[in-house]
N, C-alpha and C positions, 0 to 999 in steps of 0.2 A: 590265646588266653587259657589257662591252666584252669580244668572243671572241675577238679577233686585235689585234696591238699595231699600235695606230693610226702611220699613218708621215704625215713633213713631209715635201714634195720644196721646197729650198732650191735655187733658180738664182739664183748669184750667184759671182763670183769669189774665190778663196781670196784675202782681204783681213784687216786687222785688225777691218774692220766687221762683216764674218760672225763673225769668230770670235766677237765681242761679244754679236750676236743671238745666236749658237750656247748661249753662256752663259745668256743669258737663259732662252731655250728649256730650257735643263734643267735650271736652279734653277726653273721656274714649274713646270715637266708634265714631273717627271722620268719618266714611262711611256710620251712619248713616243718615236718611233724616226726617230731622222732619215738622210733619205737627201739627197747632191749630185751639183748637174748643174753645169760653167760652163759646156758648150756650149747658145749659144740656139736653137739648130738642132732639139736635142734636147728642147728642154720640152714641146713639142707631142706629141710621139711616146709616151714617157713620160705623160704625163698619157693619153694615149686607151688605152695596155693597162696600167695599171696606177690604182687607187683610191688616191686621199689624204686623207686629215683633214683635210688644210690646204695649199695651194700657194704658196711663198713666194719674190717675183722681184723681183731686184734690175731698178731701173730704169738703173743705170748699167752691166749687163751687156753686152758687146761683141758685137755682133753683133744685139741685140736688134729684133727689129719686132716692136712692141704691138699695134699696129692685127691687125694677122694673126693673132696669135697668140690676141686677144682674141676674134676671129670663130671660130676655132677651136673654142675654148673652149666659147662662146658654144654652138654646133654638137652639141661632143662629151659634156662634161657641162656640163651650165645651172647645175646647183648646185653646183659645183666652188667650195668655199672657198676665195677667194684675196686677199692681202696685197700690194700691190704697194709696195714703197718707192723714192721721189722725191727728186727735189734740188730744186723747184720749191719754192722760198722761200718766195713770196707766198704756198703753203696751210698752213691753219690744222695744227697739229700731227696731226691726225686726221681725214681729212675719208671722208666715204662716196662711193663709184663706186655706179655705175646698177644696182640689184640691191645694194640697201647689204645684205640680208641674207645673199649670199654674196661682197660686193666690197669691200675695202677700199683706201682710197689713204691711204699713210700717209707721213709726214716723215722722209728718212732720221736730220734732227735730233733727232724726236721722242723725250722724254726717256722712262726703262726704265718708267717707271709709266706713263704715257701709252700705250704701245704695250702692255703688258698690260693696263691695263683695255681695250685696243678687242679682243683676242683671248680676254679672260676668258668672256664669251657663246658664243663657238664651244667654247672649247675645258675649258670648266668641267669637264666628266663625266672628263677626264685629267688631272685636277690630285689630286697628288698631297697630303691636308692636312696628313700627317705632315712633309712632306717642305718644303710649299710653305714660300716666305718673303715677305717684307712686305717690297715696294719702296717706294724714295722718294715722296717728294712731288715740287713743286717743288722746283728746285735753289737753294740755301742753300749762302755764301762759308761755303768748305770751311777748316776750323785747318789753319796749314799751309804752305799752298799761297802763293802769292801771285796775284794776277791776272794779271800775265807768265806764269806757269810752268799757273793754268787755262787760257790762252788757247792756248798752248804741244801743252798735251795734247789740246786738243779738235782742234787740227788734227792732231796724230801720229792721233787715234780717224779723223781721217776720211782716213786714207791718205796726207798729202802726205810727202814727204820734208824730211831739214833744209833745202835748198835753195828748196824752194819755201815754206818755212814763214819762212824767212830771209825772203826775198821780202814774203812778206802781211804782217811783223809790221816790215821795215826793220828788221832785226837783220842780225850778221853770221852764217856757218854755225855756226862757234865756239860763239859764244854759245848758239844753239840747241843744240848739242851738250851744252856744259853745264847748261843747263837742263832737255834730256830725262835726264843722269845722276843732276840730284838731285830728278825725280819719281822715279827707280825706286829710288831710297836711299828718299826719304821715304813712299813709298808701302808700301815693303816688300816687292818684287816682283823676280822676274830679267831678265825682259823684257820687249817692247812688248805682247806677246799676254796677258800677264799681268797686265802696270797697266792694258788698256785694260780687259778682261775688270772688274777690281777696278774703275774707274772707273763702268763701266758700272752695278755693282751697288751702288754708295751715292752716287749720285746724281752724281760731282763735276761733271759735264762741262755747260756752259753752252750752250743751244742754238744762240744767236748767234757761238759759238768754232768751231763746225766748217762752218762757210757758206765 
């Protein structure tokens, strides 16, 4: 039996992608206690006076040097569980880092079932079974939606603006505009933080829409 409420240190910038994992995170292991850092300065420091469950860092955090951080690490605690998530395409949605039994390198793509079964092994003894829920599978064309309007959302899930989503999709902003108003009509949600959140947990978002 767990004596003290096990805590996540999430380093990663207040984005709609955190918010997403954040979701995740507490419909899987609502007993855990989450704590954030966006300074990368600070994840070193942090991690040497203080124990974590689990260490979770975004790879696109500003400021970030891995190399260092990792020797740190490496240094301070060896078995320091940690989650690293990538923009790095070409890997496989889940792939294991050196020490796969407290390293992970995961897709920031990687779909909400994919990333929970690779943290279900660590994190099993904080799962709550009253509480937990049953993620998707594979992602299945969602009723609904059209493929413009998934493709649409997967890039709002990975931060772009309409500008630059205009951009990847040769739309004009307009259009974009109108297509994120009637995901959050048909979604049934009042904002971005809220459909991505919803998204996240019934699978809709296609891995290939947020690259």
């Amino acid at each position: 039996m767990t004596t003290s409420t096990p805590t996540v240190l999430v380093a990663a910038a207040p984005t709609l992608h955190r918010a997403g994992l954040v979701a995740l995170l507490q419909e899987q292991w609502p007993a855990l206690r989450l704590t954030f850092t966006a300074d990368a300065t600070q994840v070193a420091h942090r991690v040497c006076h203080e124990a974590f469950a689990l260490l979770i860092i975004d790879g696109l955090l500003p400021g970030l040097r891995l190399g260092p951080l990792l020797a740190h690490l490496h240094q301070a605690r060896p078995i320091q569980r940690l989650l690293l998530l990538t923009e790095a395409r070409a890997l496989a949605p889940v792939v294991p880092l050196p020490c796969a039994d407290t390293r992970l390198l995961v897709s920031r793509q990687a779909q909400p079932a994919a990333l929970v079964a690779a943290l279900a092994p660590w994190l099993a003894e904080f799962r709550d079974a009253a509480t937990g829920s049953v993620w998707p599978g594979p992602w299945r064309p969602t009723e609904g939606f059209s493929p413009r309007e998934l493709q649409v959302l997967g890039l709002v899930a990975a931060d772009h603006d309409n500008a630059a989503i205009a951009d990847k999709l040769c739309l004009s902003v307009r259009t974009v505009e109108s297509h994120r108003r009637t995901l959050l009509q048909k979604a049934g949600t009042r904002s971005l933080i809220g459909l991505v959140v919803m998204a996240l947990r019934r699978g809709w978002l296609q891995p290939q829409s947020m690259l």
